[in-house]
Residue, then its C-alpha position, 0 to 999 in steps of 0.5 A: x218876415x211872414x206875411x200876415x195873412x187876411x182874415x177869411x182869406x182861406x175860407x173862401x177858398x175852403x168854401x169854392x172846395x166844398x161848393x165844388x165837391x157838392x156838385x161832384x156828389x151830386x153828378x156822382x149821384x146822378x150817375x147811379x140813377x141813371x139805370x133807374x131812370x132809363x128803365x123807367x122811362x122804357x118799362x113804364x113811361x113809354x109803354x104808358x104813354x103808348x096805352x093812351x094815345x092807343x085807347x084814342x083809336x081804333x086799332x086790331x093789334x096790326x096795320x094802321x091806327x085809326x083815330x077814333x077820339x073820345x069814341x071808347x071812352x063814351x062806349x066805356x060809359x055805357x058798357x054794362x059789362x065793364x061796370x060789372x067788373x068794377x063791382x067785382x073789383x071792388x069785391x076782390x079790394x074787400x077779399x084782398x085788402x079789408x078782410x085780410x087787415x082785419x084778420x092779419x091784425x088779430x092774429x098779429x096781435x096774438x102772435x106777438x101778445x099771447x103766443x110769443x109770451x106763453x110759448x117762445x118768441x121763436x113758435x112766433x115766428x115759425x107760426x109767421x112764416x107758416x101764415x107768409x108761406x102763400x104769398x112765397x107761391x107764384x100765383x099761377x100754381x097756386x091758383x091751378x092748385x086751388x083749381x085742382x081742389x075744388x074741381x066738381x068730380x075730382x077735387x080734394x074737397x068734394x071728395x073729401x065731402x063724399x067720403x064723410x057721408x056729405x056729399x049733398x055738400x058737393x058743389x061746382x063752386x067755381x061753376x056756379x055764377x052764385x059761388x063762384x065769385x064768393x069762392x074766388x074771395x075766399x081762396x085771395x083771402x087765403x093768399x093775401x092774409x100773411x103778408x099784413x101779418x108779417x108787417x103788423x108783427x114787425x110794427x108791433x116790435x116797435x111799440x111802446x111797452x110801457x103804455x099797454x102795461x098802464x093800459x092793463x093795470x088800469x084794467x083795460x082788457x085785451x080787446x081794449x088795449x089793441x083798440x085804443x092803444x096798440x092801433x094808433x101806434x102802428x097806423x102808419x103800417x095799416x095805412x101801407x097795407x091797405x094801400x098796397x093790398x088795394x092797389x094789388x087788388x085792383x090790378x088783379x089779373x092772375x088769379x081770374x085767368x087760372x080760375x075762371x077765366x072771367x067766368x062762368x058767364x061774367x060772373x068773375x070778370x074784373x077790368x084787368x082781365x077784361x082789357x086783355x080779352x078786348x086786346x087779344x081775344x076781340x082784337x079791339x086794343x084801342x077798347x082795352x087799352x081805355x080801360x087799362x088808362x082808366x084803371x090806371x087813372x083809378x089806381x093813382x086817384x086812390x094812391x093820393x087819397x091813400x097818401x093823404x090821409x096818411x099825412x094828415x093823420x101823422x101831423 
């Protein structure tokens, strides 16, 4: 005669097999991030951690450290040279992040409202991939490009300038401390102007239709429709652009180096690149690497505004 089995009796066992799969998901999972998580503490925690407990001392790049405590900090305070470029900073976050959002979202707009339905969805695209195509480039060469063109006796522009019959137009604009900076400007917006363009079109895929054809049928214009009904839709997107190209901003290093140099004078100096003259050029890394932690400070205060205004505009 079978034995009746327990009500449950298999449940539990059914139950110690799933607890016990769960745990080998998880060490499974473990196991793959692993890599990141050791490469994340060789690239990024202990090289930071190594940054700030350097900008404590004195230190030339070689030989014993000497502490120095809060000593480069209280210079930092008082260094007229460092708050000069923070206000540069500030203007390469309008050349890199503000400007670019504003124009990126119109001609995203356009691209996807007026010239993939006139034209084709695929004149679209190849227009997208036009506007992307600096920020494909290595900042390096494009950077010395820019510098070729605008160079005071050889550049395309200058030269361009003379043969039209405007040369009272030529102008050392990368030379001039009143230009120079403005120039610098202009050639980041040019970079940075593709990359919120290709992410407003793809957030612009994902609209919803139906609203922006009751939004015109009730007679709102175009400028209206983008204002008050396709910019709510894809506020998450403008909120990752601007972080990202704010945060890029900020940390801008590359294009000052194959431009300017800082120069002329100060005139185009910002933080990243005056952290690298403090630990290279004045041999004062304790110096630099203060003003890489403050950066660094800087950029993450303005990461969790950034993430938080974002959240409380989504709930």
């Amino acid at each position: 005669m079978a034995q009746r089995r327990r009500p449950g009796a298999g449940a539990g066992t059914a139950g110690n097999r799933g607890a016990g799969s769960g745990a080998a998901g998880r060490s499974a999972y473990l196991t793959y991030l692993l890599p990141a998580a050791v490469l994340f503490i060789l690239v990024i925690a202990v090289p930071l951690v190594l940054n700030v407990y350097t900008s404590f001392t004195n230190w030339t790049g070689v030989g014993p450290r000497h502490w120095a405590g809060l000593a480069n900090y209280r210079q930092l305070v008082h260094d007229s040279e460092f708050w000069a470029s923070m206000w540069h900073s500030l203007a390469l976050v309008a050349a890199m992040a503000v400007v670019p959002a504003v124009i990126g979202l119109f001609v995203a707009a356009a691209l996807f409202d007026v010239i993939a339905k006139r034209f084709s969805p695929r004149v679209a695209s190849l227009l997208r991939a036009c506007i992307y195509l600096p920020q494909v480039l290595p900042i390096i060469v494009a950077a010395i490009v820019w510098g070729w063109i605008l160079d005071p006796q050889y550049g395309a522009l200058n030269v361009a300038l003379r043969d039209v019959g405007l040369g009272f137009l030529v102008h050392d604009l990368l030379g001039d401390p009143h230009t120079a900076l403005l120039t610098v400007m202009a050639v980041l917006v040019w970079f940075q102007l593709g990359y919120p363009v290709v992410i407003f079109m793809a957030a612009l895929q994902r609209t919803d239709p139906a609203l922006g054809e009751a939004a015109e049928i009730d007679g709102a214009t175009w400028w209206q429709r983008l204002r008050l009904v396709t910019v709510p839709q894809i506020r998450p997107e403008i909120y990752v652009v601007l972080l990202t190209c704010t945060v890029a901003s900020l940390r801008a290093f590359g294009w000052i180096y194959a431009l300017t140099t800082g120069g002329p004078g100060v005139a185009t100096q910002v933080p990243s690149y005056y952290s690298y003259q403090s630990f290279f050029t004045d041999l004062n890394v304790g110096y630099g690497a203060a003003i890489a932690t403050v950066m660094t400070v800087i950029i993450v205060a303005v990461s969790v505004v950034f993430l938080w205004a974002q959240r409380r505009h989504a709930l």
